[in-house]
C-alpha positions as CSV (number, residue, x, y, z in Angstrom):
1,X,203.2,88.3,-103.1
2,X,205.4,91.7,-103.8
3,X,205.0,93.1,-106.7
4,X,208.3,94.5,-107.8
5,X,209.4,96.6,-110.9
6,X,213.1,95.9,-112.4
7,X,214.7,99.2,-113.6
8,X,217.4,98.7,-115.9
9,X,217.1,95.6,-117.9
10,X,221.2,96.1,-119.7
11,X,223.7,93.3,-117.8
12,X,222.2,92.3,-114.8
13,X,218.5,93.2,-114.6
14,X,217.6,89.8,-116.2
15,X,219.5,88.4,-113.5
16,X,217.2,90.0,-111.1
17,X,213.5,89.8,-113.2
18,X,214.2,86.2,-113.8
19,X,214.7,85.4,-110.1
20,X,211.8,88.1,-109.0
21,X,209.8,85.8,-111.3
22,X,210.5,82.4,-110.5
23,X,210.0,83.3,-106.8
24,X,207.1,82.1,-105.0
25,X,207.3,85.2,-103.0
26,X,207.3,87.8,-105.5
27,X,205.3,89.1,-108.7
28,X,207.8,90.5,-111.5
29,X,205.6,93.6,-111.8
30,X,206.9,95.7,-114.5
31,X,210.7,96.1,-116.2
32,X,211.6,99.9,-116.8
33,X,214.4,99.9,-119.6
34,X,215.6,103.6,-121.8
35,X,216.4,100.9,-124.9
36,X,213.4,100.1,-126.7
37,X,215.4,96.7,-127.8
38,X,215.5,95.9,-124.2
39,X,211.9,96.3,-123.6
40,X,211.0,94.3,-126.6
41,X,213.3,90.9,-125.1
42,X,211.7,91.3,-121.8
43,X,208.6,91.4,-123.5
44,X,209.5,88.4,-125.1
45,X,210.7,86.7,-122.0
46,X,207.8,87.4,-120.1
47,X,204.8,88.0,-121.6
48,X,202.1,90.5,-120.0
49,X,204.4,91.8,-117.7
50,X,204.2,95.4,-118.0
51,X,207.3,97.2,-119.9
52,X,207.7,100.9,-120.0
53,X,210.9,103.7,-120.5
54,X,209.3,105.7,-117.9
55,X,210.4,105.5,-114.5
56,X,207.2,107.8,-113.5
57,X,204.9,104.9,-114.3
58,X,205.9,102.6,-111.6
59,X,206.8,104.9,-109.1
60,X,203.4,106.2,-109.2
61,X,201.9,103.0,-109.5
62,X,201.0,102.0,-106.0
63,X,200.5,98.4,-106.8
64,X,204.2,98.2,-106.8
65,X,205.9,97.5,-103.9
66,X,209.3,97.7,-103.9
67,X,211.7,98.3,-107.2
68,X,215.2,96.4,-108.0
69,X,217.5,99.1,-109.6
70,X,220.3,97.8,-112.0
71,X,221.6,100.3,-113.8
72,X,225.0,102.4,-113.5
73,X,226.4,103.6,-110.0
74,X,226.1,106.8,-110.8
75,X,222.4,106.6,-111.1
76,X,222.2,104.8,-107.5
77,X,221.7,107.7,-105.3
78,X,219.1,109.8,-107.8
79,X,217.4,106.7,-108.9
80,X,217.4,104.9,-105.1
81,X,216.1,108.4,-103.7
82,X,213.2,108.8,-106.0
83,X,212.2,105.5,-105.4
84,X,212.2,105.8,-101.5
85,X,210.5,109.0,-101.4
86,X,207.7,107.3,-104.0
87,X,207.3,105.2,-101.0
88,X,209.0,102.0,-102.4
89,X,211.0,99.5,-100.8
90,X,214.4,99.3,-103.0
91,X,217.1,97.1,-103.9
92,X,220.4,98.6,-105.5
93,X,222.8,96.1,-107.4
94,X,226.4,96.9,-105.8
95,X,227.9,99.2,-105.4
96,X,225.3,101.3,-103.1
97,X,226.4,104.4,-104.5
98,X,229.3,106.4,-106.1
99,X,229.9,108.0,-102.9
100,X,230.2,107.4,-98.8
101,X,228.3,110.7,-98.8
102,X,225.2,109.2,-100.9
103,X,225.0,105.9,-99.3
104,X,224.8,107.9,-95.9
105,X,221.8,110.0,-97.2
106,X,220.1,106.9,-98.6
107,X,220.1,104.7,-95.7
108,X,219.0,108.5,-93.8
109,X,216.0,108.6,-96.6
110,X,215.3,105.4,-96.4
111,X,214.9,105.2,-92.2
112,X,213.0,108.4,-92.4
113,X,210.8,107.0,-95.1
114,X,210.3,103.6,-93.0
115,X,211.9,101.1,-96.2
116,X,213.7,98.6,-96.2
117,X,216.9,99.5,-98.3
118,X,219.3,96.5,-99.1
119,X,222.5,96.2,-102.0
120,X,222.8,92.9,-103.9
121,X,225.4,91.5,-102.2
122,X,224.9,88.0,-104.2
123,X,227.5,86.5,-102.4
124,X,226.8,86.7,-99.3
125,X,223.8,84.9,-100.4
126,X,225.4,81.6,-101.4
127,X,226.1,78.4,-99.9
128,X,230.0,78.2,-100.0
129,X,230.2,82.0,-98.5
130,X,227.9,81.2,-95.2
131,X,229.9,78.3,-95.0
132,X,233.1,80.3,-94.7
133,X,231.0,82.6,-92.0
134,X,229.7,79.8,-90.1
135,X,233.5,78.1,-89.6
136,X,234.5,81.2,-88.6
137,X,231.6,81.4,-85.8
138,X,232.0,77.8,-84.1
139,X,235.7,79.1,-84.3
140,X,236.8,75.9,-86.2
141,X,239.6,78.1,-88.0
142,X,241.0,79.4,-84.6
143,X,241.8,83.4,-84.5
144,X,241.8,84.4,-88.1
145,X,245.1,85.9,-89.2
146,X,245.1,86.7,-93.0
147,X,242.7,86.7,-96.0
148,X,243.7,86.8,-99.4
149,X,241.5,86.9,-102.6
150,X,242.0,86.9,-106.3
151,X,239.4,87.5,-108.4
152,X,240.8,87.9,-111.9
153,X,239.3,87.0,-115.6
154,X,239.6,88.9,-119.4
155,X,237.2,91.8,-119.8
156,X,234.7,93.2,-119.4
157,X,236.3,96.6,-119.6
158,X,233.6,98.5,-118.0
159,X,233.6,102.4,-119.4
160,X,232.0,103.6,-115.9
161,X,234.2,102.8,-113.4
162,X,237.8,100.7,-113.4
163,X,238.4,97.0,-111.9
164,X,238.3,97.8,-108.0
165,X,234.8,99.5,-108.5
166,X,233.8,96.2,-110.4
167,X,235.3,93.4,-108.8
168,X,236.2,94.2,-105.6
169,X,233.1,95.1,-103.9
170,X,232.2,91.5,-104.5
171,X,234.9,90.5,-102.2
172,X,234.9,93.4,-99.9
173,X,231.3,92.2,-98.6
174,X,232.5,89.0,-98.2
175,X,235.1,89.6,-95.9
176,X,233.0,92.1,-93.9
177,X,230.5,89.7,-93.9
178,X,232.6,86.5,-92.6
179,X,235.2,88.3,-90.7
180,X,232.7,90.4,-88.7
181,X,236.4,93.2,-88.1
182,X,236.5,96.5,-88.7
183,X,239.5,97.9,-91.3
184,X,241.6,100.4,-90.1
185,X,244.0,101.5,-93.3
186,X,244.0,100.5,-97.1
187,X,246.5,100.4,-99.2
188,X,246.0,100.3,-103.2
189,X,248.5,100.1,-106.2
190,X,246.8,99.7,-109.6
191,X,247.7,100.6,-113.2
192,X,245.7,101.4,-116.8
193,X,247.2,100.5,-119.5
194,X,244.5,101.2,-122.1
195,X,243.2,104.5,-122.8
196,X,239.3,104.4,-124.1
197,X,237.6,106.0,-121.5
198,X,237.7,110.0,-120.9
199,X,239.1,109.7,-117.1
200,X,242.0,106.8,-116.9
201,X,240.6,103.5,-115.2
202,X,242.5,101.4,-113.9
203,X,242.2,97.6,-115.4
204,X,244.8,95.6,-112.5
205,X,244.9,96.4,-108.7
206,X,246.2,95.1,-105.9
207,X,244.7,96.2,-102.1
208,X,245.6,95.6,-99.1
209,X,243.5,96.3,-96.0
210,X,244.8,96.3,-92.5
211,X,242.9,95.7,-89.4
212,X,243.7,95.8,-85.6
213,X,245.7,92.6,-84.0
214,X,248.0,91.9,-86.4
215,X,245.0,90.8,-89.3
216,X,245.0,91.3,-93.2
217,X,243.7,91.0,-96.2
218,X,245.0,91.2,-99.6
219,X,242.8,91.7,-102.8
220,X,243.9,91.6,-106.4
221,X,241.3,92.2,-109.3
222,X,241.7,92.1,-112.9
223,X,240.2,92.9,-116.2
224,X,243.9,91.4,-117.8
225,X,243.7,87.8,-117.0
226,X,244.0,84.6,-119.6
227,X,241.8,82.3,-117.2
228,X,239.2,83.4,-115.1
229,X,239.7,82.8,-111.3
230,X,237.4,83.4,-108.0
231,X,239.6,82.1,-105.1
232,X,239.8,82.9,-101.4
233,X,241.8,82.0,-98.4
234,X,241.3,82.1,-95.0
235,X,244.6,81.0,-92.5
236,X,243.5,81.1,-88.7
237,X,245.6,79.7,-86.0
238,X,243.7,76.4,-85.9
239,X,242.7,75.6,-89.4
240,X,243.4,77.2,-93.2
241,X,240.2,76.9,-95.7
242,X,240.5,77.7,-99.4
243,X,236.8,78.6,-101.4
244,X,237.1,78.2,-104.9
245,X,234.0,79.2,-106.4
246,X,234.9,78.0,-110.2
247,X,235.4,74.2,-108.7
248,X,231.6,72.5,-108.2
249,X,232.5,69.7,-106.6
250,X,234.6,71.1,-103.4
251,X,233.8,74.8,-103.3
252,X,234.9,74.7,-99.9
253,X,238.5,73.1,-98.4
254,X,239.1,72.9,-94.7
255,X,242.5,71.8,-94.2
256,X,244.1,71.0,-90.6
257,X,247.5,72.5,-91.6
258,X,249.3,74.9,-89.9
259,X,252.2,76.5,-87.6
260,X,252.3,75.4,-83.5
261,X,255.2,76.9,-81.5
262,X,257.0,74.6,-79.1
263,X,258.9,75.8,-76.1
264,X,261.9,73.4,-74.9
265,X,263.5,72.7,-71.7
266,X,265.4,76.4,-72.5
267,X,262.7,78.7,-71.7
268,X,265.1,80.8,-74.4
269,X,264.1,78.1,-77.2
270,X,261.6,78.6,-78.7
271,X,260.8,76.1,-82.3
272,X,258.3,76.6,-85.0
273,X,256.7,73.0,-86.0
274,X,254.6,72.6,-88.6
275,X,251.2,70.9,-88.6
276,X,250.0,68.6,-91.3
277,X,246.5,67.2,-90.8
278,X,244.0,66.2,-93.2
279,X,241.5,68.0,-95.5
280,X,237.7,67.6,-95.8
281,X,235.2,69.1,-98.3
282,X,232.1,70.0,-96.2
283,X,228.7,69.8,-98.3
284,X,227.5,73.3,-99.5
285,X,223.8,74.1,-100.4
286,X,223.7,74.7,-103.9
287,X,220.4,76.5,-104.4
288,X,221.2,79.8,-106.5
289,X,222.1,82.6,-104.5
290,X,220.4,86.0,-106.5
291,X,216.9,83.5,-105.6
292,X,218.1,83.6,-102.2
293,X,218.7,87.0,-102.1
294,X,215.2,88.0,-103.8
295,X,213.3,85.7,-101.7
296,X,215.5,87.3,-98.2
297,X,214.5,91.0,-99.1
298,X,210.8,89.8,-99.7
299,X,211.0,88.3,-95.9
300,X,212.4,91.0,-94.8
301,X,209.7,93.9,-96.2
302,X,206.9,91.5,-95.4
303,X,208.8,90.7,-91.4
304,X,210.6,94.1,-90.9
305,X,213.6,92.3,-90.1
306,X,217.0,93.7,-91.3
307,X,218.7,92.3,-94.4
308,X,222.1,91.0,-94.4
309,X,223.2,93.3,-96.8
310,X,221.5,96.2,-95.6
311,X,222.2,99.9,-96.2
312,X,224.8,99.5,-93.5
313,X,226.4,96.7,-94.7
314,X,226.7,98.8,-98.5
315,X,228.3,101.6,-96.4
316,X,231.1,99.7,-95.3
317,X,231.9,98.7,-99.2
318,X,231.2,102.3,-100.2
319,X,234.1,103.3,-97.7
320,X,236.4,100.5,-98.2
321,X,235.8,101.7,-102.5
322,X,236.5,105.6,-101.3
323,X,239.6,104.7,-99.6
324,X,240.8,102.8,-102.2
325,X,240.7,105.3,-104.4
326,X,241.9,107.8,-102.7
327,X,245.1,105.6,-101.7
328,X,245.3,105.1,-105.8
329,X,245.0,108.6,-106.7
330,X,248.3,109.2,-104.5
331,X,250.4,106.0,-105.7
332,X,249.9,103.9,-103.2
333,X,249.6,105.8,-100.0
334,X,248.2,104.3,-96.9
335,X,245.1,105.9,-96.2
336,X,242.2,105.6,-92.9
337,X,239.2,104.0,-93.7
């Protein structure tokens, strides 16, 4: 089994040690937490794994294998680095980094060190998602023409890094990951309109990514929200599908609705008729997606195959992230990816 060693044990490391534990493919090996409180629950919650504040102890520790890292995003590319030069395999919770420049010398480090580096991606681990992605590749939606997302809720106000950093990258890998298209431009308006952090960050946004041939995608992530919502539409030519993650009975909706242009007699004529077929809710495989995504980078260590959300696939959020705020940072100017 692989041993592996949680660092960070705040928000999501339980998350992660809970999973690595539950796992018939891995061994929760140690949890590495600054807060002694933090050490004491995971204590608690599993007893004789090893706890320690000091990172040194697992990465010189050669009985662990590979290390989960959830802490900040600014701590990514140190943390990540140290890791991979200690000779471990490492999995960073998203964001990759805080920069294109430090995902690009981790996934360097990590092919000259021969490990497997891979961002947790969750969603591209669940059922609904690969779904989406598998529609997409029998070509049951036609050629895809928009995308448009809204993930919105109350809080948390994070103190680190404002809502597109947050949210977005949730949904950025998702549409990378289903739409298999390279974005050319982004476009991002976003506003703050609290002041408790040292640097404003922004708490509503609104993105918009272009792409070649006429395809787009719209984003809009909020800290400001009364109800929470994770919904995402997908229009192609052929068929529109809605995933609605908040509804557990039909995640996914494939609805045969759509626009079909007739030509008449009068080659000049040209009318727009509207299509208005039925809907079906395909069956989604429910088993939890951060077990999937544990179990898939134990495969791929053990197998040396590449992960789905590899250093690569990070990259392409990382850039997506940059551009974004480089387009905020000038009100809304359309910027290259």
């Amino acid at each position: 089994m692989l041993k592996v060693a949680v660092i960070g044990y705040g928000y999501w490391g339980p998350n992660l040690a809970r999973n690595f534990h539950r796992s018939e493919k891995t061994e929760l090996a140690a949890v590495v937490d600054a807060a002694e409180a933090r050490r004491q629950l995971a204590e608690v919650t599993y007893p004789g794994v090893r706890t320690t504040a000091n990172l040194e102890d697992v990465l010189g520790d050669t009985s662990v294998d590979a290390v989960a890292i959830a802490t900040p995003v600014d701590t990514h590319f140190d943390l990540g680095g140290q890791a991979l030069r200690a000779g471990k395999h490492v999995l960073l919770e998203k964001p990759l980094t805080a920069s294109v420049e430090e995902a690009e010398e981790l996934i360097r480090l990590a092919e000259e060190q021969k490990r497997t580096l891979m961002v947790d991606h969750t969603f591209l681990y669940c059922g609904p998602v690969r779904k989406l992605r598998e529609l997409v590749d029998v070509e049951e939606l036609g050629e895809i023409q928009y995308l448009d997302s809204v993930r919105v809720n109350l809080g948390l106000f994070r103190h680190d890094i404002n809502v597109v950093w947050d949210l977005a990258p949730h949904d950025f890998s998702i549409m990378d990951y289903v739409l298999q298209a390279s974005p050319t431009s982004v476009v991002a308006c976003g506003a703050t309109h609290f002041d408790y952090s040292p640097k404003p960050l922004e708490n509503t946004a609104y993105v918009h990514v272009g792409f070649e041939n006429h395809l787009l995608a719209h984003f809009h992530v909020n800290w400001l929200t009364p109800v929470k919502i994770r919904r995402m539409l997908i229009c192609g030519s052929k068929k529109m599908v809605i995933y609605d993650h908040l509804d557990a009975d039909n995640q996914i909706k494939v609805f045969d609705k759509g626009v079909d242009l007739v030509a008449k007699e009068d080659i000049h004529r040209v009318l727009v008729q509207y299509r208005m077929g039925d809907m079906y809710a395909p069956k989604i495989d429910q088993t939890e997606p951060l077990l999937t995504m544990c179990e898939h980078f134990a495969d791929c260590i053990k197998t040396g195959t590449r992960p789905i959300s590899d250093g690569q696939a990070g990259l392409k959020v990382v850039k997506l992230l940059d551009a974004c705020d480089r387009s905020l940072a000038k009100d809304g100017v359309k910027v290259a990816v």
